[in-house]
matplotlib code that plots the C-alpha trace (Angstrom):
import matplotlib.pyplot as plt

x = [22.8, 21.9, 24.9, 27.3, 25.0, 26.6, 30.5, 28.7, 27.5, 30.8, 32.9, 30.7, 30.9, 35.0, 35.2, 33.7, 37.0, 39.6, 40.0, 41.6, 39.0, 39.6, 37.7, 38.8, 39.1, 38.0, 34.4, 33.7, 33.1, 30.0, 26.8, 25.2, 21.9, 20.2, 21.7, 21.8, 22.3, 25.3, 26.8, 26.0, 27.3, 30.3, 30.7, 30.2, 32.9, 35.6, 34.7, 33.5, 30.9, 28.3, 28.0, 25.4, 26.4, 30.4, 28.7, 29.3, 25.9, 25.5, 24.2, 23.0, 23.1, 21.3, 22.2, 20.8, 17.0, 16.8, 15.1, 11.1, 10.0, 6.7, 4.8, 2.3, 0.6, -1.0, -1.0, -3.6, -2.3, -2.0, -3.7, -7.7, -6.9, -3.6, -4.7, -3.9, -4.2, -3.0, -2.2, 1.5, 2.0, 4.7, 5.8, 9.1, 8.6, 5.3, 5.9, 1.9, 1.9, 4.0, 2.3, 1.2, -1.9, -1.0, -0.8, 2.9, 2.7, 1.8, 4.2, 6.6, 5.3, 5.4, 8.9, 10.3, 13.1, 12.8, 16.5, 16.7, 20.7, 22.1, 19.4, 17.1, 13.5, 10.3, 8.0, 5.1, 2.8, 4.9, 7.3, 9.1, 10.5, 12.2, 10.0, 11.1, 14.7, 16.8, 15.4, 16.1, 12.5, 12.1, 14.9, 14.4, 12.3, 11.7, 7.8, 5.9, 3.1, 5.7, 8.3, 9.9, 10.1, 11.9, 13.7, 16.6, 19.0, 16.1, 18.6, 21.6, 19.2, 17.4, 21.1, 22.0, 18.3, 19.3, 22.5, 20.1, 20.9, 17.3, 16.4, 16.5, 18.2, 21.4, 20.9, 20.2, 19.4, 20.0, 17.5, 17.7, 15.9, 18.7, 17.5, 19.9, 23.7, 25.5, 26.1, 22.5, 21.5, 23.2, 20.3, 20.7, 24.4, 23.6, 21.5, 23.3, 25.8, 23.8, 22.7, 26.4, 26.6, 23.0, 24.6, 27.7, 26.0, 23.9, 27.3, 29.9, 31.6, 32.5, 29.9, 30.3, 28.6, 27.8, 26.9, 25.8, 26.5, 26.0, 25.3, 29.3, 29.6, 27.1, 29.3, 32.8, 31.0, 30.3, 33.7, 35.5, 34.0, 35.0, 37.8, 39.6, 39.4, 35.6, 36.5, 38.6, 35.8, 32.5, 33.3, 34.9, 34.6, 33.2, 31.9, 31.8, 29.3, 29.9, 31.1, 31.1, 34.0, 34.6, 31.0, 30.0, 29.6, 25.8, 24.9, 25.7, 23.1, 20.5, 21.0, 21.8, 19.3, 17.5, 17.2, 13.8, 15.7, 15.2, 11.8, 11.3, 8.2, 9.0, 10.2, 13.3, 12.5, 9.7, 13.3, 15.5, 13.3, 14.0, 17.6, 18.6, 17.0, 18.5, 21.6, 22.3, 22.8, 25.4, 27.2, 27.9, 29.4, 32.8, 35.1, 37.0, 40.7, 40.3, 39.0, 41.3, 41.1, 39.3, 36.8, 33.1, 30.4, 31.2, 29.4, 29.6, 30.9, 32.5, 34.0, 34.0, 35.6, 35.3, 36.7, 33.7, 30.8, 29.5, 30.3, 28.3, 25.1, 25.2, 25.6, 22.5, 20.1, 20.1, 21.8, 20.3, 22.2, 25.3, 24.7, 23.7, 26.7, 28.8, 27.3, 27.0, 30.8, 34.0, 32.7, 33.6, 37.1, 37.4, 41.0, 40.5, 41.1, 38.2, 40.4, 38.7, 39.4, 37.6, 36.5, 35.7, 32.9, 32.2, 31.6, 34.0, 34.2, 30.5, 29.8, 29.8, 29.2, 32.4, 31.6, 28.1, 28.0, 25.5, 26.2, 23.5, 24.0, 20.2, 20.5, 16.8, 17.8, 19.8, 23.3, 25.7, 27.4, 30.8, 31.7, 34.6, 34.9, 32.8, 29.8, 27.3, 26.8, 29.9, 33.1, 36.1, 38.6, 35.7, 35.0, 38.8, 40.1, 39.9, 43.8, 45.2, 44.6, 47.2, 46.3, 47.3, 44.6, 43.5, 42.4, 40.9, 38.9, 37.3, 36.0, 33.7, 33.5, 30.0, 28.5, 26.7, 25.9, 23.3, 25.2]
y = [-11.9, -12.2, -11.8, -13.2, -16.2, -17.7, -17.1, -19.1, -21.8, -22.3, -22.6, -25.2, -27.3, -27.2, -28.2, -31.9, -32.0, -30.8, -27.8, -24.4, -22.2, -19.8, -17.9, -17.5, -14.1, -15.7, -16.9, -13.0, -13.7, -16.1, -14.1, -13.9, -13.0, -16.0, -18.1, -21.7, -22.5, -20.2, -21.6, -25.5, -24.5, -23.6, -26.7, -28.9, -26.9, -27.5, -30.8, -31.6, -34.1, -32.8, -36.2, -35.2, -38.3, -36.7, -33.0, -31.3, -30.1, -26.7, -24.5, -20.8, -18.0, -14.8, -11.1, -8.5, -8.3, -11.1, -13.8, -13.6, -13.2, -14.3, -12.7, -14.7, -12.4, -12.9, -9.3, -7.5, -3.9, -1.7, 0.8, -0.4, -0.5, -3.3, -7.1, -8.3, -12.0, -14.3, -17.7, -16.3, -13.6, -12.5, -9.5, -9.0, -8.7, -7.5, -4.6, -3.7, -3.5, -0.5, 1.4, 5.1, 5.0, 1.5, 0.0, 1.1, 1.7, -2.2, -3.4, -1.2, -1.8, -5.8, -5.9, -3.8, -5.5, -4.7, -4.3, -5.0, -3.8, -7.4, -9.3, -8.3, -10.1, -9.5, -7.4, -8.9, -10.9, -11.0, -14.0, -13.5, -16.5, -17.5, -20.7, -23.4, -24.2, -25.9, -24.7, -21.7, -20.7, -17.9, -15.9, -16.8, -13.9, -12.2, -11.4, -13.8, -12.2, -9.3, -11.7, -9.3, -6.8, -9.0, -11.4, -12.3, -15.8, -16.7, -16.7, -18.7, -21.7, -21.6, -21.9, -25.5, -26.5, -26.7, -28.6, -31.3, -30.4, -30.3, -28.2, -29.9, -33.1, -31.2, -27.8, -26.3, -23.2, -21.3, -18.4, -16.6, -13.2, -11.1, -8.2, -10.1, -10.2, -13.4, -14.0, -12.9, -15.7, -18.9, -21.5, -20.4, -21.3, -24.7, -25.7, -23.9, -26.6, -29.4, -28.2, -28.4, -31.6, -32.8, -31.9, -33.5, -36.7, -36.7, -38.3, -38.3, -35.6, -31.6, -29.1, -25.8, -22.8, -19.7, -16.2, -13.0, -9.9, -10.3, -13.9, -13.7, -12.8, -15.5, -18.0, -16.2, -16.4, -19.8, -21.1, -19.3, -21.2, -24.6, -26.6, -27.0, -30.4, -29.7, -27.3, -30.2, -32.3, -30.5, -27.4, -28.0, -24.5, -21.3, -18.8, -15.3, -13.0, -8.9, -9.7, -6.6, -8.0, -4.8, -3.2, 0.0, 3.5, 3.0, 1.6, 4.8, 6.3, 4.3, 4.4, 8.7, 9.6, 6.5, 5.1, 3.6, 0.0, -0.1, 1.2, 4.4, 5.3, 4.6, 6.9, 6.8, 8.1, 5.4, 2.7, 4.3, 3.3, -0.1, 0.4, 1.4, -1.5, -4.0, -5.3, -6.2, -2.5, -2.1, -5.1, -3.8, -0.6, -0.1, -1.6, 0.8, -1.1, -1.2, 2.3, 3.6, 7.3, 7.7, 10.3, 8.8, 11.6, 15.5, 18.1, 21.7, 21.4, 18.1, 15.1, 11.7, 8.4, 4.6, 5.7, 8.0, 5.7, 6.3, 9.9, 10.1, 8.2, 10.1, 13.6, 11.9, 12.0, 8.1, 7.5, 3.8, 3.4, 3.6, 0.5, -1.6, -0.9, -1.8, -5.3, -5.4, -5.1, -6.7, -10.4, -10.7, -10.7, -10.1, -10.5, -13.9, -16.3, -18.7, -21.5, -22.9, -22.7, -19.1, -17.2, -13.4, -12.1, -8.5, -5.4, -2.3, 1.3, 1.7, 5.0, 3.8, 5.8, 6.8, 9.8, 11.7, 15.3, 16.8, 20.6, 21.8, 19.6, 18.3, 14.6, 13.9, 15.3, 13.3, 13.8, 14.7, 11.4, 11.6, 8.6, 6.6, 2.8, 0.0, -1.9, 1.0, -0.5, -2.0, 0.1, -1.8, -1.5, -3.7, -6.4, -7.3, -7.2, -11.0, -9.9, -9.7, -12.8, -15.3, -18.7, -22.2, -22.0, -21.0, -17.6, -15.9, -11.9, -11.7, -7.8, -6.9, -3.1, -1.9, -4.4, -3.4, -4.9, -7.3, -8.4]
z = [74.5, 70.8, 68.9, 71.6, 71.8, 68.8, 70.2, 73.3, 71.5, 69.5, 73.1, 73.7, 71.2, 71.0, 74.2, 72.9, 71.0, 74.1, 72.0, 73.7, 75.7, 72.7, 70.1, 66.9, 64.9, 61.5, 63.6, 63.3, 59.3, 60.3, 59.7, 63.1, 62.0, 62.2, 65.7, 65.6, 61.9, 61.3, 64.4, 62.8, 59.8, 60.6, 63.1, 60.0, 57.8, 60.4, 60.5, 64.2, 64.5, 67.4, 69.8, 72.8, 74.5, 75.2, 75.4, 78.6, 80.5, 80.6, 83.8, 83.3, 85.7, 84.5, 86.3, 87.7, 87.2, 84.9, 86.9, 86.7, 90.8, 91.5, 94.7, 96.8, 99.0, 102.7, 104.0, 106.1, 105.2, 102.6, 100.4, 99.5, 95.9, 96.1, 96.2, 99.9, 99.4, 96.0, 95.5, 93.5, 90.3, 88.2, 90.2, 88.1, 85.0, 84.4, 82.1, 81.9, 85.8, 85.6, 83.0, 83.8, 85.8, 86.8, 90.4, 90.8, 94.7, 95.2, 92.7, 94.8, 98.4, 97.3, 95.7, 98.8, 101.3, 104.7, 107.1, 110.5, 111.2, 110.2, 107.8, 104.9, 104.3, 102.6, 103.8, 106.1, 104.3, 101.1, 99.7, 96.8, 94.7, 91.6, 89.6, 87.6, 89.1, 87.4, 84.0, 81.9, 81.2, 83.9, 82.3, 78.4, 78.4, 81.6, 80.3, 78.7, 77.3, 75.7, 74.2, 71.9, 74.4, 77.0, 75.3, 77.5, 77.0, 74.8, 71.5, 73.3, 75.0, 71.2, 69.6, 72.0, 71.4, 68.0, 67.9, 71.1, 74.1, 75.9, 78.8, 82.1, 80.6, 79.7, 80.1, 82.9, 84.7, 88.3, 88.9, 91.9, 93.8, 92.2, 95.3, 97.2, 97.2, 97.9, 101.2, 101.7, 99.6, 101.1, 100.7, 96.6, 96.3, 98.3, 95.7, 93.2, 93.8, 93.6, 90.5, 89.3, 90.9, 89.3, 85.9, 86.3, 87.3, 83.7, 81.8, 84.7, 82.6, 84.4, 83.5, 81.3, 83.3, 81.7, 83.2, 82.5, 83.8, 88.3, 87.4, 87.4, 91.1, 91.8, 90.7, 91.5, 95.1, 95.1, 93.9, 96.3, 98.7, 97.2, 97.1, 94.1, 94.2, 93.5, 90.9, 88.6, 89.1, 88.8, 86.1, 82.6, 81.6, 82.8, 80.0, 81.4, 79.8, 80.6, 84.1, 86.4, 89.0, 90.6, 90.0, 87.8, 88.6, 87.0, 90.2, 92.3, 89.8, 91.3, 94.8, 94.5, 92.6, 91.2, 87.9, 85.5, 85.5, 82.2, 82.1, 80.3, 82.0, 85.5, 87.9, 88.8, 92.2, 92.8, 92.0, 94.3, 97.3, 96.4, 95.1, 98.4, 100.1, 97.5, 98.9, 95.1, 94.7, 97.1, 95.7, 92.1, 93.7, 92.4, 94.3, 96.8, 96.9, 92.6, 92.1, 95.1, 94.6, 91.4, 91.7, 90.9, 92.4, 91.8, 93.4, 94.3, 97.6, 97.5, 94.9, 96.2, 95.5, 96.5, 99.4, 100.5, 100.4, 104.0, 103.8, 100.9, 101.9, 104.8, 102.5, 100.7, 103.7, 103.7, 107.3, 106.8, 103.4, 105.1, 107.3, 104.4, 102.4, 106.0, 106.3, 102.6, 101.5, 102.0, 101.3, 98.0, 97.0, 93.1, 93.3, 93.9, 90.5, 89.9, 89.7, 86.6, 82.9, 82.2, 78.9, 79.0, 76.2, 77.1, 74.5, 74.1, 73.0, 73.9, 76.3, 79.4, 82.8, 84.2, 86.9, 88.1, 88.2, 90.4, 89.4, 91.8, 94.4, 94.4, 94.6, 93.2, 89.8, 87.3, 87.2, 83.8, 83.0, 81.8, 80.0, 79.2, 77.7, 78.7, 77.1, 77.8, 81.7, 82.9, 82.5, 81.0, 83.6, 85.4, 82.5, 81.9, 85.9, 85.5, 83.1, 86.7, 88.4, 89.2, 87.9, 86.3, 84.4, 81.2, 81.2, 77.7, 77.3, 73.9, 73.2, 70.8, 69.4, 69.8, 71.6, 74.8, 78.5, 76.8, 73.7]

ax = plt.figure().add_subplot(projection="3d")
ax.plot(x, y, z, "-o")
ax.set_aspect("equal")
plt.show()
């Protein structure tokens, strides 16, 4: 998020001035090495006069993994060495927790989602939860104590710090338990509307949301369900950061044959327990009417496309996989235009994985990755879909060469 943070911070301030949902080619030539003053700067030089009081309020939705959970435990199980009872602790992200030699089979037993044919829940004993709603603290860094390491929107809520906006006042944030898809998560997009509502209420003036990455979908979710009465009047602007609207062939990575999430040490084995048991996972497959008959999984015996998803869970050995996708899919139409004033920022010409190759057929091992274009996550067929929606409304993709998935 560090370098498009400034792009982010410039949409926001033109839209004080009723200027186009558009950024500029000459804003490129601002030195983006230090956020916030550049972006200030270059304000002042066109002349606009930052007034907080006619400032839209902002609302953030992070993606995938980048809320902090916290666990509070009452269990009466488990192995002798895992805590069984706690008052609540950062569960996700606790990078030291997963260290080699660490307690990685509580972590993982605690973090688990259980599936009963129709619903998924914590496991016995466990609740998971997001802190700090409303505020964008739990995913400014997604660690505390290793700020550099997990820095997250830290740089873009820094950069509208600067210019005064002030966090719960005007600027606001929607966490949520991103192991959970959408419609598995319908208390969260009540109050995710509220929210938008709360913000509105601040000046009586529609809100500018901004999301990254399955934050997106949240959102894409949520508005489909609204009229667009409530769309005129509740959302000035919607800033979309590296959305995947019809998923990314990374994810089939995880649920096959796992990946570390990010985490170089861990093993992408223990992850695909819990990948499969994510209904997130399933979400950001790509999308079987969009993909149509593009081959994704290659294999000695057999090539499979968006098409083949049960088949292949079943080829996998994971019979319960297959159910999950069923009551997983089909409830999110990305065809579907927002119906709000929308700005694309994603990254281009970074390697980006296109199709798995499992040349032996043994689904614990890593696959080849072919590659084609994306930003290094999300493929770009998948960032710029939003090109075919029908709408009255403004509708802007900014690329930038080289940037990845995190900006």
């Amino acid at each position: 998020m560090k370098h498009l943070a400034y792009h982010l911070l410039i949409f926001i301030v033109v839209l004080q001035h009723g200027l186009a949902v558009y950024v500029t080619e000459e804003m490129g030539a601002v030195d983006l090495s230090n956020l916030g003053r550049p972006g200030i700067e270059y304000v002042k030089k066109k002349g606009v006069q930052v007034d907080m009081l006619t400032m839209p309020s902002v609302v953030m939705l992070p993606g995938l993994g980048g809320s902090q959970l916290y666990a509070v435990l009452n269990k009466t199980y488990g192995p002798w060495y895992c805590e069984r009872v706690s008052s609540g602790y950062l569960i996700w992200l606790a990078l030291t927790d997963l260290l080699p030699g660490g307690e990685v089979t509580c972590w993982e037993e605690n973090m688990n989602l259980m599936f009963n044919g129709t619903q998924f829940f914590n496991a016995s004993g466990v609740q998971i939860e997001t802190i700090s709603w409303g505020s964008t603290v739990s995913f400014e860094y997604l660690d505390p104590s290793l700020p550099s390491e997990s820095a997250y929107f830290a740089s873009l809520v820094e950069s509208l710090l600067v210019i005064g906006y002030e966090r719960e006042i005007n600027l606001f944030g929607a966490p949520y338990d991103w192991r959970l898809s959408p419609e598995f998560n319908e208390n969260y997009l009540v109050m995710l509307q509220d929210l938008i509502e709360k913000a509105y209420a601040v000046n009586d003036m529609p809100v500018v949301v901004i999301c990254h990455s399955m934050g997106n979908m949240y959102f894409h979710y949520l508005l489909q369900q609204m009229t667009q009465a409530w769309k005129d009047q509740y959302i000035h602007g919607y800033a979309s950061v590296a959305p995947p609207w019809i998923g990314a062939t990374a994810s089939l990575v995880s649920l096959i044959s796992g990946s570390n999430l990010g985490i170089p040490w861990l093993n992408p084995l223990t992850a695909r327990v819990l990948d499969r048991n994510f209904p997130s996972s399933y979400f950001l497959l790509p999308e079987p009417k969009a993909y149509q008959s593009d081959v994704l999984v290659v294999t000695p015996s057999k090539n499979y496309t968006a098409q083949d998803y049960i088949q292949l869970f079943y080829d996998i050995g994971d019979n319960n996989a297959s159910l999950m996708y069923s009551v997983s899919s089909g409830i999110y139409d990305p065809s579907v235009a927002p119906g709000v004033d929308t700005i694309v920022y994603h990254g281009q010409n970074v390697s980006t994985t296109k199709q798995l190759v499992y040349s032996t057929g043994d689904w614990d091992k890593a696959p080849t990755i072919k590659d084609g274009n994306g930003d290094g996550t999300v493929p770009y067929e998948s960032l710029i879909f939003g090109e075919q929606w029908v709408t009255d409304k403004n509708y802007t993709a900014k690329g930038y060469t080289g940037q990845t998935h995190m900006g």
